[in-house]
N, C-alpha and C positions, 0 to 999 in steps of 0.2 A: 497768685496762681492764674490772675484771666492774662498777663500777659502772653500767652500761647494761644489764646483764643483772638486777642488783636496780631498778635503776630501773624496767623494764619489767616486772617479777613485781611493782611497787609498785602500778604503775597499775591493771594486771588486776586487783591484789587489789580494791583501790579501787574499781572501775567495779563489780566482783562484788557486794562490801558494798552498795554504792551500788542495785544493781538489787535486791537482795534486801531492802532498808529499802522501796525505792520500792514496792514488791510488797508489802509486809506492811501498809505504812500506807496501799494502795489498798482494800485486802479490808478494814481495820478503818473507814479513814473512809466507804467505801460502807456497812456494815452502821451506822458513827453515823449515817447522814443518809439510811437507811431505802430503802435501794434495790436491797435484798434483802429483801423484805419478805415475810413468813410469811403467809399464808392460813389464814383461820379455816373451820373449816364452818359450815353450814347446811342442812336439812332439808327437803325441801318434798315435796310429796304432789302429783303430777301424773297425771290420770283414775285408773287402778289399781295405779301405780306410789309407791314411796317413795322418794327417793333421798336421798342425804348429798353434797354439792356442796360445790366449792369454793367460798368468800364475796370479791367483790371491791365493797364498800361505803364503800373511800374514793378520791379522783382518781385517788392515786399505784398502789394495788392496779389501780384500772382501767387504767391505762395499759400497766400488768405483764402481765395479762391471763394469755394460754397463751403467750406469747412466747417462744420458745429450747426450750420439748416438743418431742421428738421419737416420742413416746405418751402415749394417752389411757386407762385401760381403759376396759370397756365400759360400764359403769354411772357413770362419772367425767361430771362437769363443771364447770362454772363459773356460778353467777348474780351477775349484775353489778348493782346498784341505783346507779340513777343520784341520787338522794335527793332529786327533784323530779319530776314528770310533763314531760319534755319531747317534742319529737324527739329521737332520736339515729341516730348513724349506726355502725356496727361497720367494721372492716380487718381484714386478717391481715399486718401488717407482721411479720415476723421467726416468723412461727408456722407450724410444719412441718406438720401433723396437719389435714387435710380436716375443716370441720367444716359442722354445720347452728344456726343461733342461731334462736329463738325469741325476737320482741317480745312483751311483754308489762305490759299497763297496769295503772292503780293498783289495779284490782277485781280482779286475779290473771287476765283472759284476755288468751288470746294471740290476736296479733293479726295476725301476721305469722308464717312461718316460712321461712327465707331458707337456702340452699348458698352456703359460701365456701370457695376458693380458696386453697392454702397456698402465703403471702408475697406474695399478692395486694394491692396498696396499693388499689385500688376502697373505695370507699364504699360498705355496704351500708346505707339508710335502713331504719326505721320507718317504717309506715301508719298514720300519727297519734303523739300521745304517748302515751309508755310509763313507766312507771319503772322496769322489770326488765330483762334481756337472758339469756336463758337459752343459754350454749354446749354440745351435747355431740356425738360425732362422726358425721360426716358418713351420714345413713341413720336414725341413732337416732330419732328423732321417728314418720319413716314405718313403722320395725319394728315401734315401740310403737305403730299407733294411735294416735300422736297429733297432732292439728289445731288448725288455724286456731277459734275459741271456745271450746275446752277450758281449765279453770281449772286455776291452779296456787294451792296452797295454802302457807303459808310455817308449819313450827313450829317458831318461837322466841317469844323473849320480848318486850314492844312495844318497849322498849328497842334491840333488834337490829334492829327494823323501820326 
């Protein structure tokens, strides 16, 4: 009669192996197929300020955005390059952190500066087309002075442009 009792220390083992395989090859095949994806920086000069930003320059980085933060520092952000002059619209789907985004078109001014809502799904448009999207938190912009036609300058390389 103990075979019921190894039979069922079988299974457990089993279902145990079983969840810790499925777990391991979740984390590796997410990070093969880039949905953990690493953020580069980037540099830009904005009226008196210099800043080192987060870079989101391809779809999948935009998509990723500030998603799953639960802090920004103070001087942190995100520029987004859409890699075309379009509209675009920003969300805060799944993003904890109050922020303010900055449009911003192909000649480096901003065109817009917009409050969003943490995990707010809303649409926030563009005033016209932009190629940038500048994030940083909620207040930053109006601490720093800074507005609606104020340039922002990018240094990198054209490559990175």
């Amino acid at each position: 009669m103990k075979a019921p009792v190894s039979s069922s220390f079988n299974t457990v083992f089993v279902y145990l192996l079983a969840t810790v395989f499925a777990f391991f090859f979740s984390v590796a095949n997410a990070d093969m197929l880039g949905m953990t994806k690493q953020f580069s920086t980037i540099t830009i000069d904005l009226k008196n300020k210099q800043l080192q930003v987060e870079y989101a320059d391809t779809w999948e980085l935009r998509a990723q955005g500030l998603q799953d933060r639960k802090s920004l520092c103070e001087q942190c952000g995100m520029l987004f390059n859409f890699g075309n002059s379009r509209q675009v619209s920003m969300w805060m789907k799944d993003t904890y952190i109050p922020l303010d985004v900055a449009f911003i078109n192909r000649d480096g001014i901003i065109v817009n500066i917009e409050s969003m809502k943490p995990l707010d799904t809303t649409s926030i448009p563009s005033k016209g087309k932009v190629l940038y999207a500048l994030e940083m938190n909620l207040g930053w912009f109006k601490a720093n002075g800074i507005n609606v036609g104020d340039k922002m300058v990018l240094r990198v390389s054209n490559a990175a442009q």
